[in-house]
N, C-alpha and C positions, 0 to 999 in steps of 0.2 A: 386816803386809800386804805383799804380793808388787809391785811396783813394772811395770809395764808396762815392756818392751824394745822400743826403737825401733832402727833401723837407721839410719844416717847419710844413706841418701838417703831413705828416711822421713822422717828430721827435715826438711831440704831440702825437699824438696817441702809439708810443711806451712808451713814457713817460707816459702816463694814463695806458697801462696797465700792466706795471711794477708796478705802485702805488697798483693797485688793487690787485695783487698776494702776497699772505701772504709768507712769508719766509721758505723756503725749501718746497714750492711745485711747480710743473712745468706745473700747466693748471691753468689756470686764465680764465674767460667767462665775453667777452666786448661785449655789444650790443646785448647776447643769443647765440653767436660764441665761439668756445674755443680756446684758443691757447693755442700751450705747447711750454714750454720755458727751454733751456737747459742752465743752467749755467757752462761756464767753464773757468777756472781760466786765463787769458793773459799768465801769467808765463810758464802753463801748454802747452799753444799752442806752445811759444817760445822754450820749449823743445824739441817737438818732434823732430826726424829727418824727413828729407827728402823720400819719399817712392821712390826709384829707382830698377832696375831690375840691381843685380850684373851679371856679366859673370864669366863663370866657368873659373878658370884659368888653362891653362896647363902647367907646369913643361914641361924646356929645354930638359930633359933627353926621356919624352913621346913627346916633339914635335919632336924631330929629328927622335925618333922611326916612330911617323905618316908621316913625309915626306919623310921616304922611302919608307914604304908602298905607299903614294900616287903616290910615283915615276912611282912604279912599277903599278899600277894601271890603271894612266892614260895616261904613258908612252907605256905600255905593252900591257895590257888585254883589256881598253877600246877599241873600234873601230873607236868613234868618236873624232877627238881633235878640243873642240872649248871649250868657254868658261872655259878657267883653271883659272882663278883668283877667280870665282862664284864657279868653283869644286871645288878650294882648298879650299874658307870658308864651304862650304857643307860638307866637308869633317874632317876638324878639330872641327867644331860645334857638327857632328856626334861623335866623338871619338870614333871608333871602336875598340874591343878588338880582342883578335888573332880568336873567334869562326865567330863574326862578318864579318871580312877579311874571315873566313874559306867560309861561306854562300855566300858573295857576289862573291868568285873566283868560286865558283860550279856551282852559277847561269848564271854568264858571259860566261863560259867553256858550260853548255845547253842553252843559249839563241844566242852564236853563232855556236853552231853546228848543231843547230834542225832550221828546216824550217818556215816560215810566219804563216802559218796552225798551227804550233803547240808552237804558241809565241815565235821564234827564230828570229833572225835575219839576217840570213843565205844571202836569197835569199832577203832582204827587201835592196832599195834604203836607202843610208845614209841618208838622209833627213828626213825620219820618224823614226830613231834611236834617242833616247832619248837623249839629252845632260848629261853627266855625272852629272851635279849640280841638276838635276831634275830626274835622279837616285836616286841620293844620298837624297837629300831629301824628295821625295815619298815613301823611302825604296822599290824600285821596285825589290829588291832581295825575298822580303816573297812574293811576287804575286804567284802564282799557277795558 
């Protein structure tokens, strides 16, 4: 870890206005400027933990359940098959429950039955069908 460089009248001047600030208060005024000064313990710092962002974990038994739904998914019902590695995370990041899967098979069953005109994909060239992973992550199933 890279050590902060202070300059000698840096030091100085922090060191003056440490001097100047009475003991448990945290504004001190050098030159008609104020500083406020937080004390907190090294100890304290070496404590804390780390701030990271955990991921949800899924249990064996709910993953094997989601890859057969995805099987079926984008196996089946998709239209388009490209990107399944991007579907597959989009799709176990989602973790769908059974009403979830209920919405998105309804939607896929009206969006390729109904025509261009009326948001289907009927009649629409593959190329402007969505990829599954941008599906899936847009939730383009609650669109209306």
């Amino acid at each position: 870890m890279n050590k902060p460089v202070f300059t000698s009248e840096q030091i100085s001047l922090w060191a003056d206005l440490l001097r100047r600030l009475p003991l448990n208060e945290n504004v001190a005024v050098v030159d008609g400027k104020e500083f406020y000064v937080l004390y907190v313990p090294v100890e304290e710092l070496e404590r804390q933990p780390p701030k990271t962002a955990r991921k949800k974990r899924v249990s064996p038994e709910r993953k094997a359940e989601l890859d057969v739904w995805f099987a079926k998914l984008y196996g089946e019902w998709y239209p388009k098959k490209e990107k399944k590695a991007l579907s597959y995370k989009a799709f176990i990041s989602l973790d769908p429950d059974r009403e979830t899967m209920g919405k998105i098979s309804v939607d896929l069953q009206r969006r390729l039955g109904a025509p261009k005109d009326r948001g289907g994909w009927k009649d629409v060239e593959p190329q402007y069908i969505p990829a599954l992973a941008v599906y899936l992550n847009q939730r383009r199933w609650e669109d209306r």
